[in-house]
N, CA and C atoms as an extended XYZ file, in Angstrom:
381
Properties=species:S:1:pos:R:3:atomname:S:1:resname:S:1:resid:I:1 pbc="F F F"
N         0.822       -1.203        0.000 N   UNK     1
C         0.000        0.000        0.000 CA  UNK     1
C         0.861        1.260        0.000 C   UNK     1
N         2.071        1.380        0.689 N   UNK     2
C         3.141        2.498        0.816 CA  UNK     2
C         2.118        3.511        1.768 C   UNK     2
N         3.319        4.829        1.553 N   UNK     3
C         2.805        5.586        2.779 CA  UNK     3
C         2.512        6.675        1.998 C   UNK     3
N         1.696        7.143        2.208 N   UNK     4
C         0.637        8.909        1.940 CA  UNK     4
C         1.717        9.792        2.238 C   UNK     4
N         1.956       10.508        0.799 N   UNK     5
C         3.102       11.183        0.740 CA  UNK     5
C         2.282       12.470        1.841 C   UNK     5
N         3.588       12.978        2.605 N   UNK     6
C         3.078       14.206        3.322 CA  UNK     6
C         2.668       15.417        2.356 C   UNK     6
N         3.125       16.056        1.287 N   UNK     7
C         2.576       16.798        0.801 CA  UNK     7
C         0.553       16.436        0.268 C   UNK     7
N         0.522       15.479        0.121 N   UNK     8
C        -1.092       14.458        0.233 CA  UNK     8
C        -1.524       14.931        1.178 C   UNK     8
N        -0.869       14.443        2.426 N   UNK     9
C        -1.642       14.895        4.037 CA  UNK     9
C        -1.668       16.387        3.689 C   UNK     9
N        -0.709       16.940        3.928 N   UNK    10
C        -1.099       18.686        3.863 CA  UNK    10
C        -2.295       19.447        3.118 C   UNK    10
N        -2.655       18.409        2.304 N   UNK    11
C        -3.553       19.091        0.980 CA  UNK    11
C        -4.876       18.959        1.727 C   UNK    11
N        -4.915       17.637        2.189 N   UNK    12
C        -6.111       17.384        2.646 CA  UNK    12
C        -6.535       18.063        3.993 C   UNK    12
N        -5.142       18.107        5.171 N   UNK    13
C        -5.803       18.876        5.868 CA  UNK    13
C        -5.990       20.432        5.456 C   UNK    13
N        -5.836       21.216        4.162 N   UNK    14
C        -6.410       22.174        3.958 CA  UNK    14
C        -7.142       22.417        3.454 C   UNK    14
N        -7.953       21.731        2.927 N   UNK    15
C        -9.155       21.409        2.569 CA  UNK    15
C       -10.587       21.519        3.680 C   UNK    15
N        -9.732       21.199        5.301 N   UNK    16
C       -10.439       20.879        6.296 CA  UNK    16
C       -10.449       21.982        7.199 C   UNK    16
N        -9.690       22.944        7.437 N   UNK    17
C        -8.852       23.803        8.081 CA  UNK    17
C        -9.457       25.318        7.484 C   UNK    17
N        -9.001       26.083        8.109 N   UNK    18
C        -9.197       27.728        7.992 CA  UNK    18
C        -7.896       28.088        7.796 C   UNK    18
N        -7.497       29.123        6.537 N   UNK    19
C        -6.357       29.638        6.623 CA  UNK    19
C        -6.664       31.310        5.953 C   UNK    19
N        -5.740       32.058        6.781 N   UNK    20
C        -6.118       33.508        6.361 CA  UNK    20
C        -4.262       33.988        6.247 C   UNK    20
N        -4.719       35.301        5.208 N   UNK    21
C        -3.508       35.693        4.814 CA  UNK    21
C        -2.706       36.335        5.898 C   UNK    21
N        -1.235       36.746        5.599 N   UNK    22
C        -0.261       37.395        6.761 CA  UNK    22
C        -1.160       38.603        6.899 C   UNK    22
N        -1.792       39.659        5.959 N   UNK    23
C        -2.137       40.738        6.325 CA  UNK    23
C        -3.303       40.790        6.946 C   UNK    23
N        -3.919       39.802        6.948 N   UNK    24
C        -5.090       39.790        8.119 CA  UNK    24
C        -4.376       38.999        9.654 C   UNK    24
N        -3.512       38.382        9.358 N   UNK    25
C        -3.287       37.965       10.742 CA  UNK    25
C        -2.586       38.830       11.456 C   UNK    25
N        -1.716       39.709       10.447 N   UNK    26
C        -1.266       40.976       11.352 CA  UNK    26
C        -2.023       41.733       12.211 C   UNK    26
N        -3.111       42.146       10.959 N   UNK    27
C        -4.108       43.107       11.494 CA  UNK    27
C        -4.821       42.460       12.901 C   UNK    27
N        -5.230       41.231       12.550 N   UNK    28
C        -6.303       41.004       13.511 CA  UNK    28
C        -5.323       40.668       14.929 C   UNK    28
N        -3.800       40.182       14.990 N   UNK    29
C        -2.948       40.182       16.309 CA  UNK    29
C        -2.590       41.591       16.392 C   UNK    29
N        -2.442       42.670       15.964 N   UNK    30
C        -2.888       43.407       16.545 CA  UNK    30
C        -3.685       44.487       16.908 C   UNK    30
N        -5.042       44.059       16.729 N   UNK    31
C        -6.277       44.417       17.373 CA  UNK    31
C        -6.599       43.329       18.433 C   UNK    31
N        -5.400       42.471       18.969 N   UNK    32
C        -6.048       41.475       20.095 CA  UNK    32
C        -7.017       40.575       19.862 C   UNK    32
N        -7.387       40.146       18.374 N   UNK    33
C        -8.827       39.157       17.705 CA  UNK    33
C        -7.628       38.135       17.797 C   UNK    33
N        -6.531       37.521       17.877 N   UNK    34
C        -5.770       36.485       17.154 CA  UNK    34
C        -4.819       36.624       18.276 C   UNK    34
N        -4.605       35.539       18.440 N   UNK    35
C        -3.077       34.848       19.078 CA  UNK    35
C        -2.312       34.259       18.383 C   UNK    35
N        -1.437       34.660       17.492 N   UNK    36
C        -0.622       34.236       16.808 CA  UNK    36
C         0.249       33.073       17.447 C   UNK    36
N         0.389       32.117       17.226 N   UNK    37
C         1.288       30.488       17.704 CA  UNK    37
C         2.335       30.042       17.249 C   UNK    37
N         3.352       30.137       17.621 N   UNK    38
C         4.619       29.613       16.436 CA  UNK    38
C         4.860       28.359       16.402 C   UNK    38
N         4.770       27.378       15.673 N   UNK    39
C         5.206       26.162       15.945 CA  UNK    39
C         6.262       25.370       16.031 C   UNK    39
N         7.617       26.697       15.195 N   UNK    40
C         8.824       26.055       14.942 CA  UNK    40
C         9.508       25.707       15.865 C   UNK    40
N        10.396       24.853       15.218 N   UNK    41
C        11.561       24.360       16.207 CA  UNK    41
C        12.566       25.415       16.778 C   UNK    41
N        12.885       25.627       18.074 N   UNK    42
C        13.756       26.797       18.624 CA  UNK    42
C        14.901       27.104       17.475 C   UNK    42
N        15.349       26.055       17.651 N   UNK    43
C        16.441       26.441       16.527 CA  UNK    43
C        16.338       27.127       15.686 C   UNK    43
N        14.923       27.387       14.451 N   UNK    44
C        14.348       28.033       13.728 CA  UNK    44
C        14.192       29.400       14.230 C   UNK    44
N        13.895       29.397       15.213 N   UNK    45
C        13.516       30.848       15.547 CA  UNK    45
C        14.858       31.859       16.193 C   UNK    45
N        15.859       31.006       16.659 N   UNK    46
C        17.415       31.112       16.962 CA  UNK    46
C        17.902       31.910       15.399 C   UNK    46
N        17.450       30.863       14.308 N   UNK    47
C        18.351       31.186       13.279 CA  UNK    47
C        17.335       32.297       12.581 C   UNK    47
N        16.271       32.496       12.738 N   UNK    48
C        15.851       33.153       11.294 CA  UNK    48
C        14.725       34.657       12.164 C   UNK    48
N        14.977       34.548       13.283 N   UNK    49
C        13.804       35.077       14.166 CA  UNK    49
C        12.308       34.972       14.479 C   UNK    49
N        11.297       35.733       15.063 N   UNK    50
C        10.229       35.656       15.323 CA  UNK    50
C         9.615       36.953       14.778 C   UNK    50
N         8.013       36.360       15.133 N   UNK    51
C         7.053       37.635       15.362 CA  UNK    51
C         7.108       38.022       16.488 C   UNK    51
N         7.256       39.131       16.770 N   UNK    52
C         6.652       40.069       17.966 CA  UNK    52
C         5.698       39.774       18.357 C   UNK    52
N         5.461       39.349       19.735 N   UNK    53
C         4.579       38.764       20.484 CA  UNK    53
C         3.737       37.836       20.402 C   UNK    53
N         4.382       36.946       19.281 N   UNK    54
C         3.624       35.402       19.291 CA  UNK    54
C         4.308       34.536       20.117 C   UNK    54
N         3.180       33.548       20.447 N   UNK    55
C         3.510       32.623       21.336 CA  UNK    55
C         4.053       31.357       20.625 C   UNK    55
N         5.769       30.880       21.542 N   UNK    56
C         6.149       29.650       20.997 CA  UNK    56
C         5.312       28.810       21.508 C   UNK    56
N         4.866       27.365       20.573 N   UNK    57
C         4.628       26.075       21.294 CA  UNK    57
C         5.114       25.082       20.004 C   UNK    57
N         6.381       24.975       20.643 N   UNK    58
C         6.882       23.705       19.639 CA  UNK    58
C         5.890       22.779       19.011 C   UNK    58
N         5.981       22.283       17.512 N   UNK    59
C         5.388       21.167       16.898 CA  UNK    59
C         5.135       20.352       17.810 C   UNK    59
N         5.981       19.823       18.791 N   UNK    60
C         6.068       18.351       19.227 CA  UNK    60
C         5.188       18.549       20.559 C   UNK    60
N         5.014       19.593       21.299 N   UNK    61
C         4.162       19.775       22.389 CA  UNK    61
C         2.957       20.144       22.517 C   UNK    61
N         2.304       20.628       21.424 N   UNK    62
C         1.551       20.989       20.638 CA  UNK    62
C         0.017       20.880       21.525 C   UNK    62
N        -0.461       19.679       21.115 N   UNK    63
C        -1.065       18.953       21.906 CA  UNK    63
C        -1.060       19.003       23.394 C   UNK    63
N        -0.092       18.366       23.695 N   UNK    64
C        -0.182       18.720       25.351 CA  UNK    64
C        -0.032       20.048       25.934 C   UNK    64
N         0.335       20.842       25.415 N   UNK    65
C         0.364       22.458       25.979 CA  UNK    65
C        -1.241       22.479       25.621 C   UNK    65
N        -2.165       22.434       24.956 N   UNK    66
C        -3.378       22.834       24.372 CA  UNK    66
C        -4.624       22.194       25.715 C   UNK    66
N        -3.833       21.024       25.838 N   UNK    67
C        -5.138       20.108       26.613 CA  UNK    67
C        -5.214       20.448       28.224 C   UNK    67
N        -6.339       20.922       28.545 N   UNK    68
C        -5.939       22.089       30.187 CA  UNK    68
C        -5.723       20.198       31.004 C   UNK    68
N        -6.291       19.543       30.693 N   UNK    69
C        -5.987       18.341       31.417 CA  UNK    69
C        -4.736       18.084       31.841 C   UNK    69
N        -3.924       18.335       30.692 N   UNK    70
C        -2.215       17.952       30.468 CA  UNK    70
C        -1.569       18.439       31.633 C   UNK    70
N        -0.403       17.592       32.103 N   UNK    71
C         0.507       17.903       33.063 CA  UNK    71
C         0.974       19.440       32.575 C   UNK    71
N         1.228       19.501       31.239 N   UNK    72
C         1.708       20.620       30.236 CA  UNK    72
C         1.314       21.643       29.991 C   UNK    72
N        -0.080       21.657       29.925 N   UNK    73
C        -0.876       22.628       29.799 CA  UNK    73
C        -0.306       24.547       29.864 C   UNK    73
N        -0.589       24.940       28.754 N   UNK    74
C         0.037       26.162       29.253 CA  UNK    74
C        -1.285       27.289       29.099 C   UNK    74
N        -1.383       28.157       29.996 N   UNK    75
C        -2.681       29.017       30.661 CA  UNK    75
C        -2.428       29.923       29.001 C   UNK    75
N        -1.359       30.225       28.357 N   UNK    76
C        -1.796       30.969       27.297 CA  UNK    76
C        -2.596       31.063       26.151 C   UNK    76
N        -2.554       29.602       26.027 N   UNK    77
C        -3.217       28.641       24.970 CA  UNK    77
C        -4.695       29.101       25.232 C   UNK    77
N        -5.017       29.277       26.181 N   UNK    78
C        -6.254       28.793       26.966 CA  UNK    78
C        -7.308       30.426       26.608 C   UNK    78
N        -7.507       30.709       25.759 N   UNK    79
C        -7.306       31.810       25.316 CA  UNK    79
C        -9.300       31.800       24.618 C   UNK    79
N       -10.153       32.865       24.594 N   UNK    80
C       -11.178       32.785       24.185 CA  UNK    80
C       -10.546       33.942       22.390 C   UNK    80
N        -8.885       34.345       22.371 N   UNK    81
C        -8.658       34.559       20.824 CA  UNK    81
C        -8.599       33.587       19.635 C   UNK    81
N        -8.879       34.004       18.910 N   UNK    82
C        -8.686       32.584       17.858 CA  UNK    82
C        -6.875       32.386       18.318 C   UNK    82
N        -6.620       31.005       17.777 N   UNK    83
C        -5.283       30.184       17.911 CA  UNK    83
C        -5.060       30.737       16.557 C   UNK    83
N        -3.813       31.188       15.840 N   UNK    84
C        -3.650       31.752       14.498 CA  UNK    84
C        -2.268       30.648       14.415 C   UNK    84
N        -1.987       29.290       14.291 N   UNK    85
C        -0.502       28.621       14.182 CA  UNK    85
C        -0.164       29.130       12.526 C   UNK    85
N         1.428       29.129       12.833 N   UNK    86
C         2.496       29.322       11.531 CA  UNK    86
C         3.566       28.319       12.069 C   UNK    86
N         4.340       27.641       11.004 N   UNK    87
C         5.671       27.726       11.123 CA  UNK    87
C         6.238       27.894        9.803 C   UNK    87
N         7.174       27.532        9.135 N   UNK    88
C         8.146       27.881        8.269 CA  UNK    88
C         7.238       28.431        7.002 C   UNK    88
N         6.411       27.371        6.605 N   UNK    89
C         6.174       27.534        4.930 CA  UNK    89
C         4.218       26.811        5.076 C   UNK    89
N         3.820       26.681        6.221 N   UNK    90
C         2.511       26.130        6.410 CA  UNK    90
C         2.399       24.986        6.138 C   UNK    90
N         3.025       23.843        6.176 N   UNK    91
C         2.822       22.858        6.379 CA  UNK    91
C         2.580       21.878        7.501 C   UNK    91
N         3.325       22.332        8.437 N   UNK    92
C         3.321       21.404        9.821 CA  UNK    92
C         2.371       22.180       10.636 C   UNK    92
N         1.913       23.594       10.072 N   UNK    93
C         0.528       24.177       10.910 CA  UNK    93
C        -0.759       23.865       10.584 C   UNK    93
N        -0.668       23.432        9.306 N   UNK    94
C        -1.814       22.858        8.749 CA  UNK    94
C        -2.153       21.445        9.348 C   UNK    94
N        -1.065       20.825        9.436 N   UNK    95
C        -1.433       19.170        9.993 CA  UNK    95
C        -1.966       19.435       11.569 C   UNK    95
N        -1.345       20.799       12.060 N   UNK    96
C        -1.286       21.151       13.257 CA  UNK    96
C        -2.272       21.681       13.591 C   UNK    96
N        -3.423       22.320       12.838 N   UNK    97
C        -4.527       23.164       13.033 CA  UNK    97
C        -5.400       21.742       13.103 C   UNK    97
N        -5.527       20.894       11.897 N   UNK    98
C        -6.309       19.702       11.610 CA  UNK    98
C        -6.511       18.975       12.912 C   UNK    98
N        -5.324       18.510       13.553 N   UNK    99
C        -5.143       17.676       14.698 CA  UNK    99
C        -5.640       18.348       16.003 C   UNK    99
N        -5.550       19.698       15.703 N   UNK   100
C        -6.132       20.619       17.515 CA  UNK   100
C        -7.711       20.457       17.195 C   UNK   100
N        -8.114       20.618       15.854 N   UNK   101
C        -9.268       20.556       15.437 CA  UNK   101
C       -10.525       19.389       15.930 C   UNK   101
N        -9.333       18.257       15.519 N   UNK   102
C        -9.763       16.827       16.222 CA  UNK   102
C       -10.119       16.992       17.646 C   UNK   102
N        -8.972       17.550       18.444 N   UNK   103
C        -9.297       17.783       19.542 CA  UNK   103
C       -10.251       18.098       20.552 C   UNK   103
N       -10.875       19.306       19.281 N   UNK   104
C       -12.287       19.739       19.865 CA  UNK   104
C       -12.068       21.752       19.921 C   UNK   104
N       -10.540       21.804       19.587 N   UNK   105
C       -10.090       23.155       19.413 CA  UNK   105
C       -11.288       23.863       18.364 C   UNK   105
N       -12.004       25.098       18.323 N   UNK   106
C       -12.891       25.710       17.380 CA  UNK   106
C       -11.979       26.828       16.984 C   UNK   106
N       -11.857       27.912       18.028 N   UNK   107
C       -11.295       29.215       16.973 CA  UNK   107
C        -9.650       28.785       16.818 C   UNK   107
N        -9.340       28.385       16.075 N   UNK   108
C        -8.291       28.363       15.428 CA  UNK   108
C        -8.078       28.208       13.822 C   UNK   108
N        -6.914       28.751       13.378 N   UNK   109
C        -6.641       28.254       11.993 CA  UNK   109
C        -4.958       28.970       11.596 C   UNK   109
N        -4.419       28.670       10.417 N   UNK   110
C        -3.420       28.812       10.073 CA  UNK   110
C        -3.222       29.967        9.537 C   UNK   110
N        -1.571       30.505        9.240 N   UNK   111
C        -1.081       31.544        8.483 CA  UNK   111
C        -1.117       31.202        6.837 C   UNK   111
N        -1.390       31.584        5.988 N   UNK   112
C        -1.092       31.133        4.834 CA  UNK   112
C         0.645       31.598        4.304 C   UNK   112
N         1.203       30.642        4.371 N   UNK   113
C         2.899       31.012        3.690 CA  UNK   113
C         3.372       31.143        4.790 C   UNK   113
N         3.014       31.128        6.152 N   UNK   114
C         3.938       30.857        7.231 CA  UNK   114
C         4.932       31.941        7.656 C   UNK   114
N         5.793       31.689        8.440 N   UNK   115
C         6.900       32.882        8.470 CA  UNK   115
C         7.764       33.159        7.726 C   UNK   115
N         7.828       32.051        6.206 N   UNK   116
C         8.742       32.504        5.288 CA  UNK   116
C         7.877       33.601        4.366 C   UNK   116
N         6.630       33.857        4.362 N   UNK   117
C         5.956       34.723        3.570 CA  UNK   117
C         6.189       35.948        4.519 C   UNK   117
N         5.699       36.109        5.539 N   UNK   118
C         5.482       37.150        6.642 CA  UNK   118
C         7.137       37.662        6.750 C   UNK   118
N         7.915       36.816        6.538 N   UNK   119
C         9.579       37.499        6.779 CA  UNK   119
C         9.497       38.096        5.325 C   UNK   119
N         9.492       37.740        4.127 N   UNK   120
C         9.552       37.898        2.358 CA  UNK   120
C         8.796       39.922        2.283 C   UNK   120
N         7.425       39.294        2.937 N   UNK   121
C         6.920       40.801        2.898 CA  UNK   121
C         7.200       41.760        3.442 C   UNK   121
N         8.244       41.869        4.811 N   UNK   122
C         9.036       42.604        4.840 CA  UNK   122
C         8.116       43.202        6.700 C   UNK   122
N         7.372       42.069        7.030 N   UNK   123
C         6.814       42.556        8.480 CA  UNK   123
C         7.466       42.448        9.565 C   UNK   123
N         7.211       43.082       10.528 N   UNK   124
C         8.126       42.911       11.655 CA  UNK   124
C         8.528       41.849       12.281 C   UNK   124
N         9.738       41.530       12.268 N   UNK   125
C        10.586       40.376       13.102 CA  UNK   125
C        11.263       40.767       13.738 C   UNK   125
N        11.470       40.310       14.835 N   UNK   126
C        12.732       40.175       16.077 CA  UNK   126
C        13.602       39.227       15.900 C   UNK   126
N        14.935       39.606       16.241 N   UNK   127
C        16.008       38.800       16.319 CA  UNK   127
C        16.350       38.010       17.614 C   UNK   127
């Protein structure tokens, strides 16, 4: 049978998912409508920087930072703003929006083009 190429998975979870452009997610994080989420790996954000005042939650913790049950749980998450996840190029936020979705997560959805679009257009990053 082989394995479902990941670019496959990605398609489909956007198909399923909400995604809005950098210039609305700007706008709407800051008017306080959006909590912007970073998903990348530290290292990523070491090498290439961040957004201003988005919240890290690594790919891999994802989940357990989200679930108030979780030993992990983090009170920021916990948020009545929409969840807005990015990381590099929208792929691992998309699988990542899909899966919080499962969860039972509602206001959330993705960046379209991720932080390599949002860095390209020339918006504010921190080093």
């Amino acid at each position: 049978m082989g394995i479902t190429p990941v670019k496959q998975l990605v398609a489909r979870a956007k198909e399923q998912i909400t995604s809005i452009a950098t210039d609305e997610a700007q706008a709407r994080a800051e008017s306080g409508e959006v909590l912007l989420v970073d998903i990348r790996d530290p290292r990523e954000l070491s090498r290439d920087g961040r957004i201003p005042g988005a919240f890290h939650a690594p790919r891999g913790m994802l989940e357990f930072w989200i679930d108030p049950m979780s030993p992990y749980h983090k009170q920021a998450l916990a948020t009545d703003k929409t969840l807005v996840l990015f990381c590099a190029s929208a792929w691992r936020s998309a699988l990542s929006v899909k899966a919080l979705q499962e969860m039972g997560v509602e206001n959330i959805a993705e960046m379209e083009g991720g932080f390599s679009a949002w860095k390209k257009e020339e918006r504010p990053v921190e080093l």
